[in-house]
KEMAR-942949 format. One record per residue (C-alpha): residue number from 1; x, y, z. Coordinates in pm, 1 decimal. Example, Ala and Ser with C-alpha at 12.3 -4.5 7.8 and 13.67 -1.06 7.14 Angstrom:
<k: 1	X: 1230.0	Y: -450.0	Z: 780.0>
<k: 2	X: 1367.0	Y: -106.0	Z: 714.0>
***
This chain:
<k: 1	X: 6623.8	Y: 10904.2	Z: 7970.5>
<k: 2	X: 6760.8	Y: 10558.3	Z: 8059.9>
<k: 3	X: 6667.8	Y: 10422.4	Z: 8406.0>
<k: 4	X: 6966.6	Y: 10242.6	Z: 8533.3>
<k: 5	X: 7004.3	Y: 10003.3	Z: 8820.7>
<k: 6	X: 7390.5	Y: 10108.3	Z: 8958.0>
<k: 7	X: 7583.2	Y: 10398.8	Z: 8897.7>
<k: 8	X: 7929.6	Y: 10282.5	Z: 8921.1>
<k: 9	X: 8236.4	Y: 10486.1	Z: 8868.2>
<k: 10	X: 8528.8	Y: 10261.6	Z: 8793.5>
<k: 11	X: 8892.2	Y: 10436.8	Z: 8873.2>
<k: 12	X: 9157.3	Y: 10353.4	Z: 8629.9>
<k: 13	X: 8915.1	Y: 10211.2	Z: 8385.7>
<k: 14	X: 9173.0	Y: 10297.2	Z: 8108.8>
<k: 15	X: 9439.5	Y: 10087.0	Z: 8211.0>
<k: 16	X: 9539.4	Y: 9737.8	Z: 8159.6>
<k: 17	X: 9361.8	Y: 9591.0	Z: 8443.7>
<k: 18	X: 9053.6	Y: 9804.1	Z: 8414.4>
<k: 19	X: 9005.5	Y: 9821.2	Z: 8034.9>
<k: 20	X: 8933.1	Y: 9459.2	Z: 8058.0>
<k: 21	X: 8708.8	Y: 9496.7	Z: 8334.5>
<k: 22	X: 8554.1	Y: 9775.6	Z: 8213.4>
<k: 23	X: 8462.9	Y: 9578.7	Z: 7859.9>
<k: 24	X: 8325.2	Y: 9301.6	Z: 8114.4>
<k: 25	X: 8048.9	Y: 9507.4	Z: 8301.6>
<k: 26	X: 7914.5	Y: 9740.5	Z: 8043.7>
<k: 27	X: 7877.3	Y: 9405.9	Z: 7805.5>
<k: 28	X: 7740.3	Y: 9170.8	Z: 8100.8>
<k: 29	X: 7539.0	Y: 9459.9	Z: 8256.7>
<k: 30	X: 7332.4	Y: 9676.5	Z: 7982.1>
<k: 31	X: 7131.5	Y: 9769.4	Z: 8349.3>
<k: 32	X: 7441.8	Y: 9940.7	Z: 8486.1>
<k: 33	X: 7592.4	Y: 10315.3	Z: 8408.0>
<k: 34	X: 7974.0	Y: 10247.7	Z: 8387.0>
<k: 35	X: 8118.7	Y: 10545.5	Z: 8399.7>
<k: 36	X: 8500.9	Y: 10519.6	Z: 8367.3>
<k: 37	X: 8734.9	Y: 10756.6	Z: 8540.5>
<k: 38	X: 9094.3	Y: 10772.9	Z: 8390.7>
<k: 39	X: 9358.0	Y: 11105.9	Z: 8423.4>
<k: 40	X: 9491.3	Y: 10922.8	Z: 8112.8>
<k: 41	X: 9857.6	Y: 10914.2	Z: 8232.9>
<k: 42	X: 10131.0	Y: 10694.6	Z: 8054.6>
<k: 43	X: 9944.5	Y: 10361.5	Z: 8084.8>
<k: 44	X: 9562.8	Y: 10474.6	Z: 8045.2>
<k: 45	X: 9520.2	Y: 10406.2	Z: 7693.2>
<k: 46	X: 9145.8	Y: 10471.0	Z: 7537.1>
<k: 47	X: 9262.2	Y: 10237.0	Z: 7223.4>
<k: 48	X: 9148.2	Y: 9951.2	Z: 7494.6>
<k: 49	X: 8828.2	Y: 10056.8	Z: 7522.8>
<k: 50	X: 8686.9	Y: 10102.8	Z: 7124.0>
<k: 51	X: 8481.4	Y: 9869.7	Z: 7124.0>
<k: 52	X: 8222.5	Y: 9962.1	Z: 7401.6>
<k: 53	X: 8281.2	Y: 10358.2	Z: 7388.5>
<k: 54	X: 7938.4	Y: 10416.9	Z: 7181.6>
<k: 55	X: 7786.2	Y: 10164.1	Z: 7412.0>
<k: 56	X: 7436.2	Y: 10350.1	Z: 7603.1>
<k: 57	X: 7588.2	Y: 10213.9	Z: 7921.4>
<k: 58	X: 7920.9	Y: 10354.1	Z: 7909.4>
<k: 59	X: 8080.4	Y: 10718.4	Z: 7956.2>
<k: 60	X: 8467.9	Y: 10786.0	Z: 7967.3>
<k: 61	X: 8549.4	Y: 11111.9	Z: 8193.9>
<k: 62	X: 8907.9	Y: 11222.1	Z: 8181.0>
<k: 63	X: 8992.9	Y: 11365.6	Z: 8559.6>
<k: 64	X: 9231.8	Y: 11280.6	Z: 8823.9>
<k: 65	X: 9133.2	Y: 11150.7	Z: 9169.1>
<k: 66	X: 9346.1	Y: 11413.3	Z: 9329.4>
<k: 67	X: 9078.3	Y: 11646.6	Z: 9269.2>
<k: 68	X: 8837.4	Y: 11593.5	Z: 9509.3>
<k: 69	X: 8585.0	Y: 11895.0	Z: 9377.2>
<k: 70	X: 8607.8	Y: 11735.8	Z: 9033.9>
<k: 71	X: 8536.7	Y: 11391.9	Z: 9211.3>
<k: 72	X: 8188.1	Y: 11553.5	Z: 9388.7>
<k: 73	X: 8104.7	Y: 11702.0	Z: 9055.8>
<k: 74	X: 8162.5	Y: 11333.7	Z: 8900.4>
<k: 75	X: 7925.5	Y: 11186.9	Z: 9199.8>
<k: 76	X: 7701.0	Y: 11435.4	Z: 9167.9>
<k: 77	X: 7650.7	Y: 11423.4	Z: 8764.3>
<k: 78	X: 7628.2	Y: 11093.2	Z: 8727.7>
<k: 79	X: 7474.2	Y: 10971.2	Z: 9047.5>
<k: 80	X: 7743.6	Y: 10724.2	Z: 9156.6>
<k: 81	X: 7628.7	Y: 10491.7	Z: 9360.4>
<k: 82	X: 7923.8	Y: 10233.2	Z: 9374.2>
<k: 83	X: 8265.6	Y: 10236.2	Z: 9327.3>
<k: 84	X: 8552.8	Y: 9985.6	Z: 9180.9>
<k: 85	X: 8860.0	Y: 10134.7	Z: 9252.5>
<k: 86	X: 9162.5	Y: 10102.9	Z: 9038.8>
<k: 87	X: 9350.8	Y: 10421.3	Z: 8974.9>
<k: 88	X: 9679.1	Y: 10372.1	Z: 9089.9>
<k: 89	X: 10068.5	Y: 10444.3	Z: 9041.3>
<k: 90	X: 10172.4	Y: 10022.5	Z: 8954.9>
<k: 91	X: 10494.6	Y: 10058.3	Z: 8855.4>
<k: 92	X: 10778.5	Y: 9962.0	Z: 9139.2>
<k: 93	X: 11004.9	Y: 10081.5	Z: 8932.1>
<k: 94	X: 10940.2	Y: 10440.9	Z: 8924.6>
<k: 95	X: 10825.1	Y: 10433.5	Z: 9263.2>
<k: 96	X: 11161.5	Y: 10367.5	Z: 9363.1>
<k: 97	X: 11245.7	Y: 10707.5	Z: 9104.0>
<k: 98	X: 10975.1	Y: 10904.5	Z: 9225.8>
<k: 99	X: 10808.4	Y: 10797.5	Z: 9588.7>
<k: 100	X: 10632.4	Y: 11132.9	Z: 9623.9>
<k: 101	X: 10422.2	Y: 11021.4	Z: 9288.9>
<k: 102	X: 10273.1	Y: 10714.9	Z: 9479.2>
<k: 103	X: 10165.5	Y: 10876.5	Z: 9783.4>
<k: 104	X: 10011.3	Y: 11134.4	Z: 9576.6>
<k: 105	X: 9808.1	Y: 10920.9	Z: 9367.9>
<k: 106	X: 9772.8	Y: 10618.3	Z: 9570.2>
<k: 107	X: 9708.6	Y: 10747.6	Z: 9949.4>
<k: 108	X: 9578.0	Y: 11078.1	Z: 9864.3>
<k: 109	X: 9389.7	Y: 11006.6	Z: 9581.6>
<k: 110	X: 9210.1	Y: 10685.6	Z: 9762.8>
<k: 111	X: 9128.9	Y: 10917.2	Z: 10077.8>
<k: 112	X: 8959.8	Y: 11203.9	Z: 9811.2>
<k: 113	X: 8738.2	Y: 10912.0	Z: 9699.7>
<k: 114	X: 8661.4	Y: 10767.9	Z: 10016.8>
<k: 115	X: 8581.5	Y: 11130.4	Z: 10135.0>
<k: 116	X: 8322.5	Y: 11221.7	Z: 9860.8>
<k: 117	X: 8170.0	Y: 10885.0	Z: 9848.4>
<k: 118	X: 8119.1	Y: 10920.3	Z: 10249.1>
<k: 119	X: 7969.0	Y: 11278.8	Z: 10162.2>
<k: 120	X: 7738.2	Y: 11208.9	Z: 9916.8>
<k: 121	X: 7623.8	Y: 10838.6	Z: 10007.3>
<k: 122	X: 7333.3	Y: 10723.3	Z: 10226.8>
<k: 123	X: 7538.7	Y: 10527.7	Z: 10467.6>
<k: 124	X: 7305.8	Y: 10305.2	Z: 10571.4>
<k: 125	X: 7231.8	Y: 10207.5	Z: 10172.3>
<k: 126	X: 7388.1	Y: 9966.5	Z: 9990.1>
<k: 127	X: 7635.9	Y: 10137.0	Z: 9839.2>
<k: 128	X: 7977.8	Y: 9998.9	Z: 9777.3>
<k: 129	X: 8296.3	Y: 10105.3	Z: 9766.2>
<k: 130	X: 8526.1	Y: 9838.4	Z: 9595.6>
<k: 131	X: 8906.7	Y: 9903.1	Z: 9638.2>
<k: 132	X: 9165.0	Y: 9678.1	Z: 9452.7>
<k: 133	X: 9492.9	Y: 9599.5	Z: 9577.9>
<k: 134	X: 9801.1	Y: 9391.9	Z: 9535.4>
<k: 135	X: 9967.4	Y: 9059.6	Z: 9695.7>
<k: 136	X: 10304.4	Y: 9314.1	Z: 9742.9>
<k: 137	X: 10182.8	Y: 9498.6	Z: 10063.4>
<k: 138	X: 10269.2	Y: 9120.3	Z: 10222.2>
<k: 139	X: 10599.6	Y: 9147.8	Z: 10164.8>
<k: 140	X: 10860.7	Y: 8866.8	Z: 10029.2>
<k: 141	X: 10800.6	Y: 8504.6	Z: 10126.9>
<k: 142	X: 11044.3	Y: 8202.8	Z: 10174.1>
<k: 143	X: 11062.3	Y: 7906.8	Z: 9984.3>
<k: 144	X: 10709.4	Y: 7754.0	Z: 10090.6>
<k: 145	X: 10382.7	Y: 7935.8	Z: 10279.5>
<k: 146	X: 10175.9	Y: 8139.0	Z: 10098.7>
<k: 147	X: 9984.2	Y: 8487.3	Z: 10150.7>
<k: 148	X: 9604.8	Y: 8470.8	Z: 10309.7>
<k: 149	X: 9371.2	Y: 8760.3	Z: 10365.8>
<k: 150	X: 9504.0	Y: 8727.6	Z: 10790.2>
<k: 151	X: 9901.7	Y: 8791.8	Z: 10636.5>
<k: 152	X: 10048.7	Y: 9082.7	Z: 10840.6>
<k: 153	X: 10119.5	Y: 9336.4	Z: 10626.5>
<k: 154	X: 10564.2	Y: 9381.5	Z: 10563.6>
<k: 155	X: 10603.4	Y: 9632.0	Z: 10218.6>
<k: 156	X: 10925.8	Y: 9671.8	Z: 10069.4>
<k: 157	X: 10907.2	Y: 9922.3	Z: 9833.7>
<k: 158	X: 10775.9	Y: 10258.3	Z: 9780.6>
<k: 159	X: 10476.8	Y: 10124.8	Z: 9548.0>
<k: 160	X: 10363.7	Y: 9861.5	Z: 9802.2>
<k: 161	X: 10402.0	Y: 10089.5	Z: 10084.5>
<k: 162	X: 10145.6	Y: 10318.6	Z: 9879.2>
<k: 163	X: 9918.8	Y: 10054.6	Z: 9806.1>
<k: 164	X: 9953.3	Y: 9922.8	Z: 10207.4>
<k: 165	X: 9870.8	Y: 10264.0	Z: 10321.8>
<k: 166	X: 9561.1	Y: 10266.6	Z: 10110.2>
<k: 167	X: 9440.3	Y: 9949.8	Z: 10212.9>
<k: 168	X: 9453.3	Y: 10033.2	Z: 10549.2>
<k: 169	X: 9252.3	Y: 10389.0	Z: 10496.3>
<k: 170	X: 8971.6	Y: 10180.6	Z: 10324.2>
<k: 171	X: 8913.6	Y: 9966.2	Z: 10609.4>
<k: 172	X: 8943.9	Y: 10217.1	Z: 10850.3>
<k: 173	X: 8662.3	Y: 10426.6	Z: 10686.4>
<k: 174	X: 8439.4	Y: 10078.2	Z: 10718.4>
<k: 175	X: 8497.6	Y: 10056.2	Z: 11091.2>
<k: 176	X: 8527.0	Y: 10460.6	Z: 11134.6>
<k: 177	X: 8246.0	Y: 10554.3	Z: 10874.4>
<k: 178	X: 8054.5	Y: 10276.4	Z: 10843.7>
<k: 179	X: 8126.1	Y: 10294.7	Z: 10454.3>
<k: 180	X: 8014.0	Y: 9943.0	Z: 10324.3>
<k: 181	X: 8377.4	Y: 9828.8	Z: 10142.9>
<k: 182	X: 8539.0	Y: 9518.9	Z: 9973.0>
<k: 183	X: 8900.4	Y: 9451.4	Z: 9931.0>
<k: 184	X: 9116.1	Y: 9242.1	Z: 9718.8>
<k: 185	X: 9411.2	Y: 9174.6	Z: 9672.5>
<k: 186	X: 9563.9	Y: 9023.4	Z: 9277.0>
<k: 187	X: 9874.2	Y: 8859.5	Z: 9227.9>
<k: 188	X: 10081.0	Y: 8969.7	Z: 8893.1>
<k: 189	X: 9822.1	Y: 9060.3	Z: 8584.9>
<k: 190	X: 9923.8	Y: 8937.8	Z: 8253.3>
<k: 191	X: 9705.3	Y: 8942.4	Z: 7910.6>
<k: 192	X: 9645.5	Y: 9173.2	Z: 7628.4>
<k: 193	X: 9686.3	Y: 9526.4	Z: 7606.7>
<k: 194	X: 9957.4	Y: 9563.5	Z: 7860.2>
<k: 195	X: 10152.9	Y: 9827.3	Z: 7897.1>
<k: 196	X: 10517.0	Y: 9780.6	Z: 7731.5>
<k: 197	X: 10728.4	Y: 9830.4	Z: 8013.7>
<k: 198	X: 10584.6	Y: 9524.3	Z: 8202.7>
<k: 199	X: 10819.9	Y: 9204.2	Z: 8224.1>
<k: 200	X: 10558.0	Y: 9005.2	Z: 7989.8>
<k: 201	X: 10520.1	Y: 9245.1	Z: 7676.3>
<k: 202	X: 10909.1	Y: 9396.1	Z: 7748.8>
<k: 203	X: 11016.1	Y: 9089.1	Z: 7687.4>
<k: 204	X: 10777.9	Y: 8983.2	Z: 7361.6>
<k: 205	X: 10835.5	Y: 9294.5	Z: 7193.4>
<k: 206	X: 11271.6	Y: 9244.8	Z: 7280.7>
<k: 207	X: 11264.3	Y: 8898.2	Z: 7144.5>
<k: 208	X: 11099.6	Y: 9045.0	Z: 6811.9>
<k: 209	X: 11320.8	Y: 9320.8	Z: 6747.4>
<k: 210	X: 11613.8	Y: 9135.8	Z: 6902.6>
<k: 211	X: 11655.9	Y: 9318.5	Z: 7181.5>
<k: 212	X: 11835.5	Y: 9202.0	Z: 7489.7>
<k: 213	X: 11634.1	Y: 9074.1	Z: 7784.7>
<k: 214	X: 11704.4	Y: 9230.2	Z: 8076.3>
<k: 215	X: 11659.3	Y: 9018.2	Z: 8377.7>
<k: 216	X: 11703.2	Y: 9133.1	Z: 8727.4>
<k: 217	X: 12008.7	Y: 8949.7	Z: 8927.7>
<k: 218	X: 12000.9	Y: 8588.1	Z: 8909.9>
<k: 219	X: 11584.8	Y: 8553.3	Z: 8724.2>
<k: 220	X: 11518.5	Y: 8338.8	Z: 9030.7>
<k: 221	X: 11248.6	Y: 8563.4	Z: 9187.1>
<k: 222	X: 10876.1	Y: 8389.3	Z: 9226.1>
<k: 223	X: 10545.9	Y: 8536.9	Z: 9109.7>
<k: 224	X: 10201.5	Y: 8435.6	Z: 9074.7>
<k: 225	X: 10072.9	Y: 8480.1	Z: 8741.2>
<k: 226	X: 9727.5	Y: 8585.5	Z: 8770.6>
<k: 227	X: 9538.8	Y: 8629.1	Z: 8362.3>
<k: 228	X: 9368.6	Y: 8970.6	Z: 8332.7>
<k: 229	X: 9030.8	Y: 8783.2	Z: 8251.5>
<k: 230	X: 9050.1	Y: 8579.2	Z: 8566.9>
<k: 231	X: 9111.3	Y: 8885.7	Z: 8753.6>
<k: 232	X: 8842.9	Y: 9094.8	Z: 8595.6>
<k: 233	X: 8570.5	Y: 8826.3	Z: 8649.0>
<k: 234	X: 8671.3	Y: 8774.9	Z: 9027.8>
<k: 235	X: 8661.2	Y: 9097.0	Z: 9077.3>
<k: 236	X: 8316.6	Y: 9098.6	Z: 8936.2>
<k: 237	X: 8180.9	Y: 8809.5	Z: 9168.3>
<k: 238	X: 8318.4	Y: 8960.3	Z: 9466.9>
<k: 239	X: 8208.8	Y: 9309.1	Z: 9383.7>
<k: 240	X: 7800.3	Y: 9154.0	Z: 9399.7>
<k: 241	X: 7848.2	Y: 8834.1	Z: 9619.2>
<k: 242	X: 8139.8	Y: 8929.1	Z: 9873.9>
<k: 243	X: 8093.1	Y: 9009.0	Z: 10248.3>
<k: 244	X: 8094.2	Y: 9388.0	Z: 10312.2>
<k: 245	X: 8459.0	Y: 9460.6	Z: 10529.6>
<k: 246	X: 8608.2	Y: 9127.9	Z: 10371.6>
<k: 247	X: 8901.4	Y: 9076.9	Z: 10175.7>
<k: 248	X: 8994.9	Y: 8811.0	Z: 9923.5>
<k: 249	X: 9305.8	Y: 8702.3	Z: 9796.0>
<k: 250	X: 9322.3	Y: 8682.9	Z: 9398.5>
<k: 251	X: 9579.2	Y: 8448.4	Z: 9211.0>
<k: 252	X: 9655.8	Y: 8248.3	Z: 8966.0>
<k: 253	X: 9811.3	Y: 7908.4	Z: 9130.3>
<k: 254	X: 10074.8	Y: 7968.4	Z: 8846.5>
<k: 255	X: 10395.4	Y: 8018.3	Z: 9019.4>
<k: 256	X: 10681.6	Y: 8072.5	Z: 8818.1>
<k: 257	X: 11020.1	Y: 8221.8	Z: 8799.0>
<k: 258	X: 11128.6	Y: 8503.6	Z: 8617.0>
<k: 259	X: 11394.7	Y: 8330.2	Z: 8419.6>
<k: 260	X: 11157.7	Y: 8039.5	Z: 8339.9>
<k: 261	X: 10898.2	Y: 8252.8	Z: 8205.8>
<k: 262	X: 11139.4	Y: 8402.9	Z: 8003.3>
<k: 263	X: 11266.0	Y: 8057.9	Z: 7860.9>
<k: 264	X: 10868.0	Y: 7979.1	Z: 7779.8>
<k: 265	X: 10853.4	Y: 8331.9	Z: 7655.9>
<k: 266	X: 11138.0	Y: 8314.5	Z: 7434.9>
<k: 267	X: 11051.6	Y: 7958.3	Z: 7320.5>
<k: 268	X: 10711.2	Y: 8040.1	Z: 7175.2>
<k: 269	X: 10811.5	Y: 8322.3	Z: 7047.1>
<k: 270	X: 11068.7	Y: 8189.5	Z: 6799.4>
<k: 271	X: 10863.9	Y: 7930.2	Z: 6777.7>
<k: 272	X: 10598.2	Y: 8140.6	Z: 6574.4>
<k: 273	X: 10847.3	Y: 8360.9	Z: 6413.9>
<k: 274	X: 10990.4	Y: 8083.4	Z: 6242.1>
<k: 275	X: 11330.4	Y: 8109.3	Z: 6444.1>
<k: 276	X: 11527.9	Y: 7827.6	Z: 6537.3>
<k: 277	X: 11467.3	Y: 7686.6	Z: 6907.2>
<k: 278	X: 11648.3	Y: 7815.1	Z: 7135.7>
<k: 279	X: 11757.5	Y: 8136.6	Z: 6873.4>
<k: 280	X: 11640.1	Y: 8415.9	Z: 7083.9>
<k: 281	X: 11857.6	Y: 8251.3	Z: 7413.1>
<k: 282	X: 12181.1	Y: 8516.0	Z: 7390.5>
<k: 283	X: 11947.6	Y: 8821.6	Z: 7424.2>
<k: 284	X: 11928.4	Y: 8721.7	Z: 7813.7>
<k: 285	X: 12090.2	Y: 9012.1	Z: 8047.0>
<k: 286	X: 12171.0	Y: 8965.4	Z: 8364.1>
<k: 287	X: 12132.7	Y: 9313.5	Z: 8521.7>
<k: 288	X: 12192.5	Y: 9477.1	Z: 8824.1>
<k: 289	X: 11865.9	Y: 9376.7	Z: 9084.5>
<k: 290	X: 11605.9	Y: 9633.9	Z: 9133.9>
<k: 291	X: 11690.3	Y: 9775.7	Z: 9494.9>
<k: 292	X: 11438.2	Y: 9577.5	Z: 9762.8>
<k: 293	X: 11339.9	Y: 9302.5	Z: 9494.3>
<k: 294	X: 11117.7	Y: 9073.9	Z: 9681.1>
<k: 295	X: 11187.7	Y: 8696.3	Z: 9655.5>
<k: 296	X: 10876.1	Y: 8518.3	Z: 9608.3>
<k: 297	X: 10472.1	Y: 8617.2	Z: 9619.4>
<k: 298	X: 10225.2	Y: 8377.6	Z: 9587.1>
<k: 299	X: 9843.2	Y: 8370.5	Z: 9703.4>
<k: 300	X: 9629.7	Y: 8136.1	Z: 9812.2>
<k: 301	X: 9300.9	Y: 8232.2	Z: 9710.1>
<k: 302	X: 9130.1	Y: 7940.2	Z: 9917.7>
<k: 303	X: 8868.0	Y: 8200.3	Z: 10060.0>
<k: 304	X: 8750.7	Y: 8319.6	Z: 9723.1>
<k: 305	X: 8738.0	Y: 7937.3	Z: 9595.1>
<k: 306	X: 8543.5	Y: 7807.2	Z: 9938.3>
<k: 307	X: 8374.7	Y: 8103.8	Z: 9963.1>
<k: 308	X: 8219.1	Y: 8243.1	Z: 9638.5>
<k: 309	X: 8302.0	Y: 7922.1	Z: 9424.0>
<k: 310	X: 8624.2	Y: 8108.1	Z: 9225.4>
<k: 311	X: 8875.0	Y: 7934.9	Z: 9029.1>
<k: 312	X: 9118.8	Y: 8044.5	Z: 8784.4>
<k: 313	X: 9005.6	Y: 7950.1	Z: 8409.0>
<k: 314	X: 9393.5	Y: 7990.3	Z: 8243.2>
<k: 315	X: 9712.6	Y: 7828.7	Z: 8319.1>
<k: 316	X: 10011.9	Y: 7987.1	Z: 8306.3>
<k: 317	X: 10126.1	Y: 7778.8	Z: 7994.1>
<k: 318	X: 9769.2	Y: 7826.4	Z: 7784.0>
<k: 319	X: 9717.6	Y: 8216.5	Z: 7942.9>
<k: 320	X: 10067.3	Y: 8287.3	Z: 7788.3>
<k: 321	X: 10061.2	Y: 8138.5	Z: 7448.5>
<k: 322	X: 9737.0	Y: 8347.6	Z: 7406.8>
<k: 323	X: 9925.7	Y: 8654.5	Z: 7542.4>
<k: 324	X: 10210.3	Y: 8563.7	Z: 7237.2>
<k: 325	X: 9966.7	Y: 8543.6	Z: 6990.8>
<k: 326	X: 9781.0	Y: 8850.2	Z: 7084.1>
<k: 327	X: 10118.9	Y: 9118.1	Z: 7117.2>
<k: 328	X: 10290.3	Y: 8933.5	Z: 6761.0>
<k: 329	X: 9906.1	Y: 8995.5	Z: 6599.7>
<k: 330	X: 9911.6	Y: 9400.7	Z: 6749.0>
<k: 331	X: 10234.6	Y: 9466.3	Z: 6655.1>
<k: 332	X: 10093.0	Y: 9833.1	Z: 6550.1>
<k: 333	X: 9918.8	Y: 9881.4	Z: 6918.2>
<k: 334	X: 10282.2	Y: 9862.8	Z: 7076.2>
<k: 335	X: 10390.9	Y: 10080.5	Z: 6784.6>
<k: 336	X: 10189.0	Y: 10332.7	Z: 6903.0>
<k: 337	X: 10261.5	Y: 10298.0	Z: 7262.8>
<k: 338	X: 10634.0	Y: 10288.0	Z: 7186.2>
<k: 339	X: 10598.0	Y: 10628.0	Z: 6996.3>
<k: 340	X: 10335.7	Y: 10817.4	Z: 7174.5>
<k: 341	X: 10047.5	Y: 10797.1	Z: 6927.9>
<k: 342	X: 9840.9	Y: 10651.7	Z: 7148.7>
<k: 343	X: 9838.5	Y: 10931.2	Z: 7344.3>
<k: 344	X: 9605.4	Y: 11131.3	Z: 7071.3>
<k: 345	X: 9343.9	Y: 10897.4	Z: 7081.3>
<k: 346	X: 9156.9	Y: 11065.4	Z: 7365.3>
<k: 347	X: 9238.8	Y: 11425.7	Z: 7177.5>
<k: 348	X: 9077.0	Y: 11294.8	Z: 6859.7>
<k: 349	X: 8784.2	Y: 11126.6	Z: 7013.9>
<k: 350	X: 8705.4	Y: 11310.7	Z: 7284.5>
<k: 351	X: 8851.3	Y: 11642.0	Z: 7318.5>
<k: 352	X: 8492.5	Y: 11807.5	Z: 7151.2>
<k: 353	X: 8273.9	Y: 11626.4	Z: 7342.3>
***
C-alpha cells in the first residue's frame, strides 16, 4: 500500500479550471493522493483528465457535494486531509435562469464540506481547507481603481451573490471553528478545454462555422483575463506557502474589452483559416445586455506578487493565440461537447469500476 504525504480532495476537479489543476498536482506531486470529486454536470468533462487517470496518485469519484453522508464516506475512505475547493455553479447566465441552482450548489454545498471537514479533522493539525472564489462578489468598478483582498463585498447577480455567500461561510468557520482556510479570488479563466458556452470558445467555434457573434449591448464591458495555467499554479503556491485566514487576489493584468477581444479573436482566427482579414467582421451581434452586466473587474494581485513572489507567465495577446491554436486543433473535443458524447466518457470508463 502506498504511503502518501496529503490526502487532498479537490472539488470540481473535472471542470475547466480544475482539470488543469488537477493534471498540475498529481504530475508535480507523485507524494500526494489527489482524489478528484466531480457530480459530472454539464461542464465536468473526464476527456480533460486522460492523461493522468491511470496515474498511482490519482482517483476520480463521481458524487455531489450536496450530499454530505457521501462527503464523510469520501473523508473517511480516502483519509482527506486537505481540501481545494472548486465545485461550483459558474455560469451568470443561468444563474439569472435558475437562482435556486446556485444556492444549492454553491452555499449549501460549501457549508456540507466545511461541516465534514470540521467533523473529521484534528483542528489543531495542519489541515487545510482551500476555497476558490471569483473577482465578481466585488461588484462593478468605474473607469480606474482596482479590486484588493480589503474590497467590500457589492454582488450583482445571482452567481456572485452565491459565490459571496460562500466566501463569507469559509471565513466564518476560521474565526468560529478554528478551521485553518485560504481564499482566493481569480479574475476571468481562459485556456484549453473550456466549456463552449464561455465568451472565448463561443466565439472560436462561431467564427469557424460562421456563426454570428453575439455580443452583449455595446462590447464595452472590462475583464481581466486571467490564463488557466497561471491560475492553476497560483493556486498551487498559495495552497503550501499562503497565510492560514488570508486571501489573495488572482489576475491576469490583461484588461480588455469584450469587443476588442473579439476583434483579436476574430483576427487570428481568419488569420489561420486562411480567410481574408477582417472576413469574419459581419458575424458581430449586438444583443440585448445580460440583466445586471457589470462594467468593469479587474484585480490587483499586488499581495500575491509582494507576498509569495507571483506573477502572471501569459499575456493576453500570447495566452490567446495559444487558446486559437488549441480549440481549431480539437475541433472533435467541441464536437463532442456540442453533441453530448462527452457525456459517456465517465459511463465507458468508469461506470464498472
Amino acid at each position: 500500500m502506498i504511503h502518501f504525504d496529503k490526502n487532498i480532495l479537490v472539488t470540481g476537479g473535472a471542470g475547466f479550471i480544475g482539470s488543469h489543476l488537477v493534471r498540475l498536482l498529481v504530475n508535480k506531486y507523485p507524494n500526494y493522493n489527489i482524489v478528484n470529486l466531480d457530480k459530472l454536470t454539464y461542464a465536468g468533462n473526464l476527456d480533460n483528465l486522460k492523461d493522468v487517470e491511470q496515474a498511482d496518485n490519482y482517483t476520480f469519484v463521481k458524487a455531489d457535494i450536496c450530499n454530505e453522508k457521501e462527503l464523510e464516506s469520501i473523508f473517511d475512505q480516502f483519509k482527506i486531509d486537505n481540501v481545494i475547493h472548486l465545485a461550483a455553479e459558474s455560469h451568470v447566465d443561468r444563474s439569472i435562469s435558475n437562482p435556486l441552482e446556485f444556492v444549492t450548489t454553491n452555499v449549501i454545498g460549501t457549508v456540507n464540506l466545511l461541516n465534514v471537514a470540521k467533523s473529521k479533522w484534528d483542528l489543531t493539525s495542519d489541515n487545510i481547507f482551500y476555497h476558490v472564489s471569483t473577482d465578481e462578489v466585488y461588484g462593478s468598478l468605474g473607469e480606474t481603481g482596482l479590486f484588493t483582498e480589503t474590497t467590500s463585498y457589492d454582488p450583482r447577480s445571482p452567481y456572485s451573490a452565491s459565490k459571496a455567500s460562500s466566501d463569507h461561510f469559509v471565513r466564518a468557520y476560521h474565526e468560529t471553528y478554528g478551521l485553518k482556510i485560504k481564499i482566493s479570488n481569480c479574475s476571468n479563466n481562459y485556456g484549453s478545454h473550456q466549456f463552449p458556452e464561455k465568451l472565448i470558445p463561443l466565439i472560436i467555434n462561431n467564427i469557424v462555422e460562421n456563426n454570428p457573434l453575439p455580443i452583449y449591448g455595446k462590447g464595452d464591458n472590462i475583464r481581466d483575463w486571467l490564463h488557466v495555467i497561471d491560475h492553476a499554479e497560483a493556486i498551487d503556491l498559495i495552497f503550501h506557502e499562503g497565510k492560514i485566514g488570508e486571501t489573495f487576489n488572482i489576475g491576469g493584468h490583461n484588461e480588455k474589452q469584450n469587443i476588442e477581444l473579439v476583434h483579436l479573436l476574430i483576427k487570428l482566427v481568419d488569420q489561420k483559416l486562411g480567410r481574408e482579414e477582417g472576413a469574419s467582421l459581419g458575424l458581430i451581434t449586438y444583443v440585448k445586455d445580460r440583466a445586471g452586466h457589470d462594467q468593469r473587474y479587474a484585480i490587483d494581485a499586488e499581495k500575491l506578487q509582494n507576498i509569495l513572489g507571483w506573477t502572471p507567465k501569459y499575456t493576453v495577446e500570447k495566452g490567446i493565440e495559444e487558446t486559437v491554436n488549441w480549440f481549431l486543433s480539437n475541433k472533435d473535443w467541441i464536437d463532442n461537447i456540442i453533441s453530448g458524447d462527452y457525456l459517456n466518457y465517465y459511463k465507458g470508463q468508469y461506470a464498472k469500476r
